[in-house]
N, C-alpha and C positions, 0 to 999 in steps of 0.2 A: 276344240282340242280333242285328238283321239284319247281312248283310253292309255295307253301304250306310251302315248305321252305325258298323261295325267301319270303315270306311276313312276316315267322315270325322272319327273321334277321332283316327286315325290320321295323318292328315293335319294337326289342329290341334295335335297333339304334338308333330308335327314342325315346323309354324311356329311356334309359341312357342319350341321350343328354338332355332331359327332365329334368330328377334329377339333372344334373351336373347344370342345370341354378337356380331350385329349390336351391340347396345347397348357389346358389351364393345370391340369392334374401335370405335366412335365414342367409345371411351372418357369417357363420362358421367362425371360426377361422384357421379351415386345413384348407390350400390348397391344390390344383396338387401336386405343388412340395413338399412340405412338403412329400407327399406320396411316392414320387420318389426321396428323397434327399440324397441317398447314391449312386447313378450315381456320376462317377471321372465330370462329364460334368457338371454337375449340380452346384458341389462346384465350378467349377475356377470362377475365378472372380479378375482379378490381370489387372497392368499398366504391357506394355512389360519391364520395370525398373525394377519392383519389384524383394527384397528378396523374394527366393521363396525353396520349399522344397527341400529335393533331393532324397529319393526314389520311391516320389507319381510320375506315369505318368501323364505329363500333369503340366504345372506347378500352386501350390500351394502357395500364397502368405506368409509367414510369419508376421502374426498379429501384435503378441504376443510372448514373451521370457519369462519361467519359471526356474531360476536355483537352484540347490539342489547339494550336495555332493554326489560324483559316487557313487556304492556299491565297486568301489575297492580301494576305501579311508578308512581307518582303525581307528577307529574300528568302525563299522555297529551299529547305531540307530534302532535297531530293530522298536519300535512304532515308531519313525518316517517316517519308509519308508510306514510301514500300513497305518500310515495316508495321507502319500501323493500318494498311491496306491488308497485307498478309494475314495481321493477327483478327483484325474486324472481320474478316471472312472466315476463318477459323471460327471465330465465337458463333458466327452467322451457321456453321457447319453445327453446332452442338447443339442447334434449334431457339437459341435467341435471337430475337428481335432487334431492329435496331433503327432510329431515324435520327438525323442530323438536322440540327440547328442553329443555322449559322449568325452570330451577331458581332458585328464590327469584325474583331481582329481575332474571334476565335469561335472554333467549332463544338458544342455542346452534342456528344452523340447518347442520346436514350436508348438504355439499354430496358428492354423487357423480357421477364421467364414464362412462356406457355403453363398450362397445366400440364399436358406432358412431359415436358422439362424438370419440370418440378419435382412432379410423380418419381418421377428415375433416377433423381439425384437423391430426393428425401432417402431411398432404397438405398443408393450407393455411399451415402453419407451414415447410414444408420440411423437417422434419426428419429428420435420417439415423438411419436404423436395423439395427441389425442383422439381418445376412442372411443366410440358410442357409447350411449349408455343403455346397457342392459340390465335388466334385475340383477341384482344379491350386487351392482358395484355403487350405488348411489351412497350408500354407507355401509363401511368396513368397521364393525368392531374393533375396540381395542381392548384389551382383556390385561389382567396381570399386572403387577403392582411396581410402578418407577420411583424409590426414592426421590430422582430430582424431580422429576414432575407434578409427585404432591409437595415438594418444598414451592417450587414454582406458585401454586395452586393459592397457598396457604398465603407465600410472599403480597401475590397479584390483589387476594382477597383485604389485607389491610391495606394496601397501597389506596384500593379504592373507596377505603372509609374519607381519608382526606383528598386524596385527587382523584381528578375524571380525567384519563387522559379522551383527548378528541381524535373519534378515527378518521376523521376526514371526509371528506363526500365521495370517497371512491367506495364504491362496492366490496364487501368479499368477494375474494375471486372463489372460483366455485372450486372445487378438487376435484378433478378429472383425472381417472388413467388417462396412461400414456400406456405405449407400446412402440416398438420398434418398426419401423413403417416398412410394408412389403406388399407391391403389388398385386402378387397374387393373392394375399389375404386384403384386400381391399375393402373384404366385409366385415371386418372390424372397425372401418373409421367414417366416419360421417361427411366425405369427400363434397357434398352438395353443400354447406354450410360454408358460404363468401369468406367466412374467416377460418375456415382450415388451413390454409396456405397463406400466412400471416405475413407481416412485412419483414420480420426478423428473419422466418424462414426461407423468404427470397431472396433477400439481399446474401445470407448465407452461401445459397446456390449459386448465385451468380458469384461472390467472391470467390468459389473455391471454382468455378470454370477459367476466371479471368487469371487465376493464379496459378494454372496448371496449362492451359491451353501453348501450346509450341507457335514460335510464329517463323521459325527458322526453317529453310530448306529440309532440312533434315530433323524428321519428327523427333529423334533420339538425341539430338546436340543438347545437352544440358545448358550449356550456354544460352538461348534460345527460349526460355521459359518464364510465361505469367507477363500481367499487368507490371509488378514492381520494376525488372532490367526496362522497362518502357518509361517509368513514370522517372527514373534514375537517368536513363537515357537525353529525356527533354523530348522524347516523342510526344505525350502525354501533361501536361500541366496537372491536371487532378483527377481523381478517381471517388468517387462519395455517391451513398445512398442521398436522397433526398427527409427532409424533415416533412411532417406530415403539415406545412403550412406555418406560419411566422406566428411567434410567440405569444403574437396578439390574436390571431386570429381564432375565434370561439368554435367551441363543436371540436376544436384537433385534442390530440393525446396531450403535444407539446404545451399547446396552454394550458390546458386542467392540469399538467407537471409543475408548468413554468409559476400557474398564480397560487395553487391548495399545497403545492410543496418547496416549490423553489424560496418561496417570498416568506422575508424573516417574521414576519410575525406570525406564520405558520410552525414558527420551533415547538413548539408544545405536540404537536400533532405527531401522529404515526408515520412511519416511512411508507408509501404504498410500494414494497418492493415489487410485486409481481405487475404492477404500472410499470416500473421503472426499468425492469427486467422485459416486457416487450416493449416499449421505446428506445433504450439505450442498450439493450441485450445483458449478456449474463454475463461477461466480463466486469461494466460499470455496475452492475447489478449486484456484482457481488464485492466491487468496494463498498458501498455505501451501506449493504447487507454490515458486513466488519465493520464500518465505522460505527454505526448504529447502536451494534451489539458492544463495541469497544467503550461508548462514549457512556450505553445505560452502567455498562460495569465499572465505570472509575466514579459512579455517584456514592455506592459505598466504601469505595476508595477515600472519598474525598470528604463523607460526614468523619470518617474515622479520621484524617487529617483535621481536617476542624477540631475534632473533640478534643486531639491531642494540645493544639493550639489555642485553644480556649481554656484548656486545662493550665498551660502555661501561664497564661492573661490572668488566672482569681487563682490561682497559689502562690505566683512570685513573690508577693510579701511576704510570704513563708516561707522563702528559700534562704534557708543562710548563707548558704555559699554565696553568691549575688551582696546579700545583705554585709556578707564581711568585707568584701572587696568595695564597696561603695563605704564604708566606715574606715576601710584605713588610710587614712590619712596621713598617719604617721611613717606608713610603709614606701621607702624609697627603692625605687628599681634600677636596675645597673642600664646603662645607656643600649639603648636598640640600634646603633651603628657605629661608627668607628669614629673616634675624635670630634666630629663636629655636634653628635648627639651627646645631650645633656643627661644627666639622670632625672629623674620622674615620678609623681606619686602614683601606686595603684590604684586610688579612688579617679583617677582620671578613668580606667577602665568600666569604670559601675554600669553608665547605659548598655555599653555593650554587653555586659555581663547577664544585663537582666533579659538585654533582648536574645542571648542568646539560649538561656533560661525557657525562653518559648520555644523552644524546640527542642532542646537537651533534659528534658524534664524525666519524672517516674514511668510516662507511660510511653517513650520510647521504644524502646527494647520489643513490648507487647506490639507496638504498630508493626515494629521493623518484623517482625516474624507473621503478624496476620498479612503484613503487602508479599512477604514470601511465597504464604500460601495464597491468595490470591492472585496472585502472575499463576500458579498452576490449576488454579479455579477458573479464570480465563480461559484460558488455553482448551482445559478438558472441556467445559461447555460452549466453546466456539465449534469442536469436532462436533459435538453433538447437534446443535444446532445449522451448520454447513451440512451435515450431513442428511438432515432434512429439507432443507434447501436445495441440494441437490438432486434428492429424489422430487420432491416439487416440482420441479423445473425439468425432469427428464432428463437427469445427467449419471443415474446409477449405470456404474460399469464404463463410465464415457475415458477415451482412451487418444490419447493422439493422433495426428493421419502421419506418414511420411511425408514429410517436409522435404520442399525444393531448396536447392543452393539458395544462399543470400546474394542478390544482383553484385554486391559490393566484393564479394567472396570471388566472384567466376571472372570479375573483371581484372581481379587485383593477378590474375591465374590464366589469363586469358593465352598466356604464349607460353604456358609450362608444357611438359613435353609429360608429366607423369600424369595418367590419368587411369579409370578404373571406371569399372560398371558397378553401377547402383543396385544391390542384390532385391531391393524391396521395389525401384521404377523400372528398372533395366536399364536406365539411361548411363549414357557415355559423362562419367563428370570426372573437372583435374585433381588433382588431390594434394594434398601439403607433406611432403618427405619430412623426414625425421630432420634432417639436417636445416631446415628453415623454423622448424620450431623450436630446439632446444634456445637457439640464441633469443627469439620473442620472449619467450617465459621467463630468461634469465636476465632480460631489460627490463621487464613490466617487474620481478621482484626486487630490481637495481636500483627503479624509478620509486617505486614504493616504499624501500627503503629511504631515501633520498626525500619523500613527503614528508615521513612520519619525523627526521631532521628537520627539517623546515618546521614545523609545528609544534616542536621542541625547545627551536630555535625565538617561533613566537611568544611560546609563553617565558621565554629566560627573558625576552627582551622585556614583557609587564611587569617582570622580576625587577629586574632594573630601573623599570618606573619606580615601581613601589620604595623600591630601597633611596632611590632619587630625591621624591617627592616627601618622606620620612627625614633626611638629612636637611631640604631644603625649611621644612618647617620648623625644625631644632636652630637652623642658624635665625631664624625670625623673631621675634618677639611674638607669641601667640596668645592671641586671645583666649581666656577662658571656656568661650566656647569650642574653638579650634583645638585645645585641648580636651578636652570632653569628645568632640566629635570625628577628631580623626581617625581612630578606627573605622567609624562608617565610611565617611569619606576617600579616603584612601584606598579601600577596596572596592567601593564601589565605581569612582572613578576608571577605576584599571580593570573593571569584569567589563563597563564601557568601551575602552578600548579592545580590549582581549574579541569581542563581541565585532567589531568593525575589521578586526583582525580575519574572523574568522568568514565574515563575510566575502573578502576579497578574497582569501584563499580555496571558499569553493569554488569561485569563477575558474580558477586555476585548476584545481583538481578534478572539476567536468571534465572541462579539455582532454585535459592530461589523461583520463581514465577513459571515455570513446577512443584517444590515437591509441593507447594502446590494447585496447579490445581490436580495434580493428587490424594493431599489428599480428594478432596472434592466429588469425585467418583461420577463423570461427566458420562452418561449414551454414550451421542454419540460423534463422533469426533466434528461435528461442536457445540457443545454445550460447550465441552472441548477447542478446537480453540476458542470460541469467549470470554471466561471467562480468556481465558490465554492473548488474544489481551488485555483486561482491565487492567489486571494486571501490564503487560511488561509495557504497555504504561504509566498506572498512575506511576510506579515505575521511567520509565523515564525522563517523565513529573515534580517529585519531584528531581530527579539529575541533570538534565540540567538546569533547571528554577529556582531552589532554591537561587541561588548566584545569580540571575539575578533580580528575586524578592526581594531579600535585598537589593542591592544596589539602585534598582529602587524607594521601597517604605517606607524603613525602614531606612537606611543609612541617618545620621544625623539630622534626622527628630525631632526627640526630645531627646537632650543630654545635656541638661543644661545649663550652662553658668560659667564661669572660679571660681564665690563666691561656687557654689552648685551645679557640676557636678550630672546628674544621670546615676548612676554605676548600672554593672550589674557583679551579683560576685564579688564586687569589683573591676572592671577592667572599665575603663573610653573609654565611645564610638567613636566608628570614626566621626570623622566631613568630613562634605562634602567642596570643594575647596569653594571660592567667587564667582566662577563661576556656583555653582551648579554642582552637583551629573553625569551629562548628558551623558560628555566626559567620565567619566569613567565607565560608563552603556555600552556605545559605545564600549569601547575598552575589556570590558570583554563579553560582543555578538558577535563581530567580534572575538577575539580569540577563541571563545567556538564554533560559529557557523562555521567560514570558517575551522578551527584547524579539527574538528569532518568531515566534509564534506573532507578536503586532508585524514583525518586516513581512511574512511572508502572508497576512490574511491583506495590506497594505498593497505589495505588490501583486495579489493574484486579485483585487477590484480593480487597479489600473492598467495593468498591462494589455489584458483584453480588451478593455475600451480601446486604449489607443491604438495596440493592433489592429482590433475590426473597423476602428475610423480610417485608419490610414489605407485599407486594403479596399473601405469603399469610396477613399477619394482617387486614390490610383484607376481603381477598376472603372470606374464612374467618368474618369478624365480622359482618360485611355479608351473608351467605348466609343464617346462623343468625337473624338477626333476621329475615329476611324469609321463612326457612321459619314461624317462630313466629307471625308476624304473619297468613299466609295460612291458616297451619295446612295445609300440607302433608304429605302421611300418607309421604312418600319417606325414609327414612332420611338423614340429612346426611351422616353416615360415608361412605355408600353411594355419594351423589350427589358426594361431594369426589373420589373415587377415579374416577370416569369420565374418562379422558384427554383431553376436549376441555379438560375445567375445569380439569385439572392444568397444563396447557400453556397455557391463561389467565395464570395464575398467573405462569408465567415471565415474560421482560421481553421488551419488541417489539424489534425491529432500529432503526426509527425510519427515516426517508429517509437517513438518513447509512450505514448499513450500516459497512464496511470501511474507509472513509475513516479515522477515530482511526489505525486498526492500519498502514494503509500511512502516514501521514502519520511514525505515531512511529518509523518503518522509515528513510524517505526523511532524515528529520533525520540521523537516526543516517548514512548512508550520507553526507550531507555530511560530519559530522565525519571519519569515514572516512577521505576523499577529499582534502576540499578541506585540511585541517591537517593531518594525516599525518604532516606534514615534523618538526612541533613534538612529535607526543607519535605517537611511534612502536609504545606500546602501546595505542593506539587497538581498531584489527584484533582485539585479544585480548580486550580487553573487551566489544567489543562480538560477540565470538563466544559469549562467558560468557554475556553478558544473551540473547544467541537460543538458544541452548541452553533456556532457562525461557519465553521467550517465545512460542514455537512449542507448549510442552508447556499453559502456563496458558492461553491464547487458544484452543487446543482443548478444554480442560476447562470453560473459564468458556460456549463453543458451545454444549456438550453438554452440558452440565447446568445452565444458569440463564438462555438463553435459548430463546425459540420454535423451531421448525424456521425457516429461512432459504427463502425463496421462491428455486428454481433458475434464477434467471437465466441467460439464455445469453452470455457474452463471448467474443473471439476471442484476447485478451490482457490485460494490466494498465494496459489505458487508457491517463492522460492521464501514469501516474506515469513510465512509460518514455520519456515527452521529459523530463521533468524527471529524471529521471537521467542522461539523455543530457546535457542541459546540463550539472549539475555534475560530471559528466565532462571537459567539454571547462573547465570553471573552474579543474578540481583541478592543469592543467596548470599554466595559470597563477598563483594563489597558492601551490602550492609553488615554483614559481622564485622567487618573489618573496620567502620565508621564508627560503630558501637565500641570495638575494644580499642580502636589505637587515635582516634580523632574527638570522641567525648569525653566524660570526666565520671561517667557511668562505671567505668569496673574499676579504677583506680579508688574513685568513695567509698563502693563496697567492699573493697579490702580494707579500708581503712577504717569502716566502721566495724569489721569482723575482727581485725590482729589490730589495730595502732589505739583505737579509739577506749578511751576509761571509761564510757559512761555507756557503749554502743549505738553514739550519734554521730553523726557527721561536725560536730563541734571539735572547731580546729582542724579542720580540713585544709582550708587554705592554704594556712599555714603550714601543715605538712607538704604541700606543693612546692613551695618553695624554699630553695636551698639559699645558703646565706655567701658572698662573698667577699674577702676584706680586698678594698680598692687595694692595696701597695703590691698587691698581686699581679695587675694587670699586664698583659703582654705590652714591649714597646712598642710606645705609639699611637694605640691604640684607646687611650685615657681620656677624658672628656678635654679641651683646650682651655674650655670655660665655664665653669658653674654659677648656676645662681645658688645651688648649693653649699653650704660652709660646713667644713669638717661632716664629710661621711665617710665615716668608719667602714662599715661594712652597706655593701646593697643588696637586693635579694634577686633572682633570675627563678624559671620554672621549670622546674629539673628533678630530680629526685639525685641529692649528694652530700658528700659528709661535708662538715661545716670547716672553715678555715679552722677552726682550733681544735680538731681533731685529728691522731695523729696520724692517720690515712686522708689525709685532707683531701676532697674535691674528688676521691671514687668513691663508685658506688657503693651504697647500703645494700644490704640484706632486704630492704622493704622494696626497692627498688626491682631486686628479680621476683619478688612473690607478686609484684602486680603482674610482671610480664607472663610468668608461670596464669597467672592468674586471665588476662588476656588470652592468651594461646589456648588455657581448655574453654574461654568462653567460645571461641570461633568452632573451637572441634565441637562442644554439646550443642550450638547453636546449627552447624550444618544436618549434624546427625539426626535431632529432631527433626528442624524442618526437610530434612529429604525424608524421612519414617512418615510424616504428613503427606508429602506431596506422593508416597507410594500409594498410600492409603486413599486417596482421593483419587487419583488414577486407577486403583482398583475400582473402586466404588461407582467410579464414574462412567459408564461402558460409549464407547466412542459411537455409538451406534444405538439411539432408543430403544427400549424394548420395544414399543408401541409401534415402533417403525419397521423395528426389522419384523413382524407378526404383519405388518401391511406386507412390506413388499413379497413376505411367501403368500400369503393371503390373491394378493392382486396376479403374481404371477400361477398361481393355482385356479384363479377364474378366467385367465387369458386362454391357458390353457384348454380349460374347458369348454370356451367359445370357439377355440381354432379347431376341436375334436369333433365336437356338435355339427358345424359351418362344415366340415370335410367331410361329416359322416353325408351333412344333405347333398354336400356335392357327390359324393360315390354313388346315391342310391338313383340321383339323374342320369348318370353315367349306365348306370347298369339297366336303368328303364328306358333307357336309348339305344344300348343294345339289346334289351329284348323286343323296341319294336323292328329294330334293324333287321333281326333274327326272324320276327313274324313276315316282316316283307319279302326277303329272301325263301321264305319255306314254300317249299313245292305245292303244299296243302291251300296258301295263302290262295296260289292261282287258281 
């Protein structure tokens, strides 16, 4: 080669390396490889574990699973296959991979993402990743002093004088920055490490290609967009990541989840969320995160429920009040119904009395106001803790993308004539005029009216048990113990029913609450999700509590007195025992509560079984005949054990995902909360039932449904306002439990104003008013006594006595309890909201320690992108100075 030659290769070597650093400083969005992204070397990118192709040399991870009906399944969708011809080349167009395989009656196509696919989407997605490690990030001081954190410190140190909690065999996960990924700073992340581009982060990519990709004529028809109009269609049978291998099988994530976490006698042990967060993604990751944290905080929920109830258990022989009602014997009680009910002694009440004594006790009051603050104890350190959670997990600053139509949305719309461009896609989409939604909104509040009737309508009818089943046992001859024991019995019977009631009616209120979400033609999924979460849950909220709300605030409250009953329809109201309403609040929350909590841990171990049996006898019956029929020379055996088909098999997620599990969470957290006052072992039960719940809803994950697409959330949604509210409820019905359903503020009035000695001695008896029978309204008189000659009978009431000359109204003593009630509920709010301020002060939603990382971390990011830029400028400029030496005249 001439000289003349030698310098002008020399020269063109040096301007191409020139431009390639130009292109990097204009920071392009090509890159290299992007240029060179159809090299077999270029896409792999797999663990030596992975599912992987079978006719690509080189192995091919398996992403992504798209299934459809073969073309040799009869009879032939013509426009379906076009469309799914259309969209499969599209996908093919955005640099995915793709092979087909075909078994019996339907077509499994594997989807896989190159590394440059990857690369450019992580970039377009935003997403943080982790980033090498440089000095000064291996550890981040944390300086500055956390109240909660040294409470925490102090907590964890006694905990572990008596227990070891077991961390499990999963490793710490190590703390790695993250950064927000961008190609051209590429020299911030350690891109050669097999697991940078993780399996959450792929299947990511690929969902948000498959959901956005156009398969219509017209790249802009909104109509025309994503996997879902396909899978809505019936083009598509299913769409799933794959699981990394069958739950048995050893070496996978899924097993070491399935056997050190899923399996119950693992409860003792720590959550590995950041396992469970890249297996299941941050969606599931961060229910189970909330459950976790929900289930450690009702343990001192629930020692304080204990204590109160034990306190009840070794003081009750010391309760007079209890003790007078089980001694009177002589005290005869005016009849509990109308003519066929007999009059009665109040020692019949005694058991009741005492058991209700176990919960109406001295240290009531004190619980009912620490569960107050507690629900906003909760609350402030679930912020704080999600909020490190999220920065963990790479989610600080994370934000929604623009969301496409709902398939169900554009079809219901498909022939409207009013349409409108999408200011954030550009796309052509219909849109809903004013005049099609006033009438929706004014159904759905017609229809929901029309529930919360119906639910009203159920608990009147247990009314009418109750009042039934009370007449039938007065006309009987009753046993002694049937006396004695029908207060238990009777209510608890009909909180039984009330309970079966309620079960049938959510079947009904599902329904009813999806038709009319979908009437209201909701534009995107989560706009659609978050109006149906309202729904479910107000619909809930009015079935579960409604019966529970009577009894607590309505039941017997004001029903007259034996001369002037107030009827409703005619039908004469329940009275409450002499004991108060308390015990039998108790006994229909524990059956409603704990009854709902066995049905639903009951049906979520069987239903999946039988699900997943029934879908691998179909799939399994259905394969066989259509291998036979084709005469396919593949081994069936062969072709069942291929992990696309196995995870076929499992059961899909369905648009509802999580929803079930947090809704049956959120229930429970009412009971919790807002009754507390009435059944102080609330806390413990429902810490029993999360114990099992956390372990089955991990096992029923991992072994009987598909992988879960990793969606990215930033919290738990729309459920944290709704805990917030029954927060701020829980203040208010238990004040209201305390003043107008126990026997708590009416005693201390009476031992302050009525009482000679300043004891609760004769209390009782000041409860009850006296009435002479010859008074009674017509009719209404016993028909038959085993009673002789009673004078007068007593009812429980605050009223002047028949021989007074204001007979049968109110006392004076009468308004000072109520006076006396009324400012208990105002000091009781007042306080506890002055608490729950003080604790949200105190409590800063965001660690100190945390928020000093994140300037910290973003202060050394910095400094590595300034350092990295400064070297690339100084290449840059010693590439133009030899450019400049070559070009010089002096050079020659």
């Amino acid at each position: 080669m001439s000289d003349s030659e030698t310098e002008t290769a020399s020269m063109e070597t040096t301007r191409m390396y020139k431009d390639n650093l130009e292109l990097s400083r204009m920071s392009l969005y090509l890159s290299s490889q992007d240029l060179i992204n159809n090299s077999p070397e270029a896409a792999r990118h797999i663990r030596p574990e992975s599912i992987t192709f079978d006719s690509t040399p080189g192995d091919l991870s398996v992403d992504f699973v798209l299934v459809s009906s073969s073309k040799a399944k009869a009879p032939v969708d013509i426009d379906g296959w076009n469309r799914r011809s259309a969209f499969e080349e599209r996908i093919k167009e955005q640099g995915l991979l793709l092979e087909e395989d075909v078994v019996g009656g339907l077509t499994f196509v594997k989807v896989h993402a190159p590394i440059p696919v990857l690369r450019r989407y992580c970039e377009i997605l935003k997403l943080r990743m982790p980033m090498k490690e440089y000095p000064m990030t291996e550890h981040i001081p944390e300086k500055g002093f956390d109240l909660i954190e040294k409470i925490k410190k102090i907590i964890g140190r006694i905990i572990r004088i008596f227990i070891t909690i077991d961390p499990g065999p999963f490793a710490p996960t190590k703390y790695i920055l993250t950064a927000e990924y961008s190609r051209e700073k590429s020299y911030l992340f350690n891109e050669d490490d097999p697991e940078f581009f993780s399996a959450e982060v792929r299947t990511l990519v690929i969902d948000f290609i498959l959901n956005r990709v156009s398969w219509g004529k017209d790249q802009t028809d909104g109509n025309c967009v994503g996997i879902q109009c396909l899978l809505d269609g019936g083009v598509y049978r299913a769409a799933y990541p794959l699981h990394d291998g069958e739950h048995t099988t050893e070496n996978s994530l899924r097993h070491q989840l399935y056997v050190e976490w899923a399996m119950m006698s693992k409860w003792i042990r720590k959550q590995p969320i950041d396992q469970i967060k890249e297996y299941l993604g941050v969606k599931y990751a961060f229910y189970f995160t909330w459950l976790g944290f929900y289930t450690h905080l009702l343990i001192p929920a629930a020692i304080l429920g204990l204590i109160v109830f034990f306190y009840g258990i070794f003081t009750f022989p010391n309760n007079r009040f209890s003790s007078d009602i089980c001694n009177a014997t002589d005290t005869i009680m005016c009849p509990l119904c109308d003519r066929t009910c007999d009059y009665w002694e109040l020692s019949n009440t005694c058991f009741y009395a005492r058991l209700t004594y176990l919960f109406d006790n001295d240290l009531t009051v004190i619980f009912a106001f620490l569960m107050s603050i507690w629900a906003t104890l909760f609350l402030e350190l679930w912020k704080r803790y999600s909020a490190t959670i999220t920065h963990r997990w790479g989610l600080t600053g994370f934000t929604f993308e623009a969301e496409h139509p709902r398939p169900q949305y554009l079809a219901r719309l498909s022939g409207s004539n009013h349409t409108k461009v999408n200011i954030i896609t550009g796309n052509i989409e219909p849109t809903v005029p004013l005049w099609k939604k006033i009438p929706a909104t004014l159904f759905s509040i017609s229809v929901l009216l029309l529930l919360i009737v119906v639910a009203i309508a159920a608990v009147f009818g247990v009314v009418l048990y109750r009042m039934s089943v009370l007449a039938s046992l007065s006309l009987t001859n009753q046993s002694d113990w049937m006396s004695t024991y029908s207060n238990i019995f009777i209510p608890t019977t009909a909180a039984i029913i009330n309970l079966v009631c309620i079960q049938l009616l959510n079947l009904v209120y599902d329904k009813v609450a999806i038709y009319l979400t979908e009437m209201e033609l909701l534009r995107t999924q989560t706009e659609f999700d978050e109006s149906l979460t309202i729904k479910i849950y107000l619909f809930q909220f009015v079935n579960y509590y409604t019966s529970i709300i009577y009894i607590a605030f309505l039941k017997g409250k004001n029903v007259g007195y034996p001369a002037k009953y107030l009827r409703i329809f005619g039908l004469r109201q329940e009275e409450c025992s002499p004991g108060g309403c308390l015990m039998e609040l108790s006994i229909q929350l524990f059956i409603i509560m704990v009854g709902q909590q066995a049905l639903n841990t009951v049906v979520e171990m069987i239903i999946p079984v039988g699900l997943n049996w029934f879908n691998s006898l179909t799939e399994n019956t259905g394969r066989l005949d259509n291998l036979k029929s084709t005469s396919e020379e593949e081994d069936l055996a062969t072709a069942v054990k291929k992990p696309w088909i196995e995870d076929y098999r499992l059961l899909d997620w369905g648009p509802r995902g999580l929803f079930p599990e947090y809704l049956e969470m959120v229930m429970q957290y009412g009971f919790v909360t807002l009754f507390v006052t009435a059944f102080p072992l609330g806390p413990f039960f429902a810490l029993l039932n999360n114990v099992f719940e956390m372990r089955l809803d991990a096992k029923k994950f991992l072994k009987y449904f598909r992988r879960p697409i990793p969606h990215r959330v930033p919290n738990i949604g729309v459920w944290y306002r709704v805990l917030d509210i029954l927060g701020k409820l829980a203040v208010i019905t238990n004040a209201f439990i305390i003043a107008f359903s126990s026997n708590y503020i009416p005693r201390m009035v009476y031992i302050s104003l009525a009482s000679e000695d300043n004891t609760d001695k004769g209390f009782l008896n000041n409860t009850l008013a006296y009435f002479d029978t010859k008074d009674f309204e017509n009719g209404i008189a016993p028909l038959s006594s085993s009673y002789t000659n009673v004078t007068y009978c007593r009812y429980k009431d605050y009223r002047n006595p028949p021989w007074s000359p204001q007979k049968y109204e109110r006392p004076t003593f009468y308004y000072e309890v109520l006076v006396a009630r009324l400012t208990f509920i105002v000091i009781f709010q007042n306080i506890v909201s002055l608490v729950k301020v003080a604790v949200q002060w105190l409590i800063p939603d965001v660690p100190n320690a945390l928020s000093d990382r994140i300037k910290r971390e973003s202060y050394l990011t910095t400094q590595m992108i300034i350092k990295n830029e400064a070297k690339k400028a100084a290449e840059i400029e010693h590439m133009d100075g030899m450019l400049h030496g070559v070009n010089s005249p002096n050079s020659l």
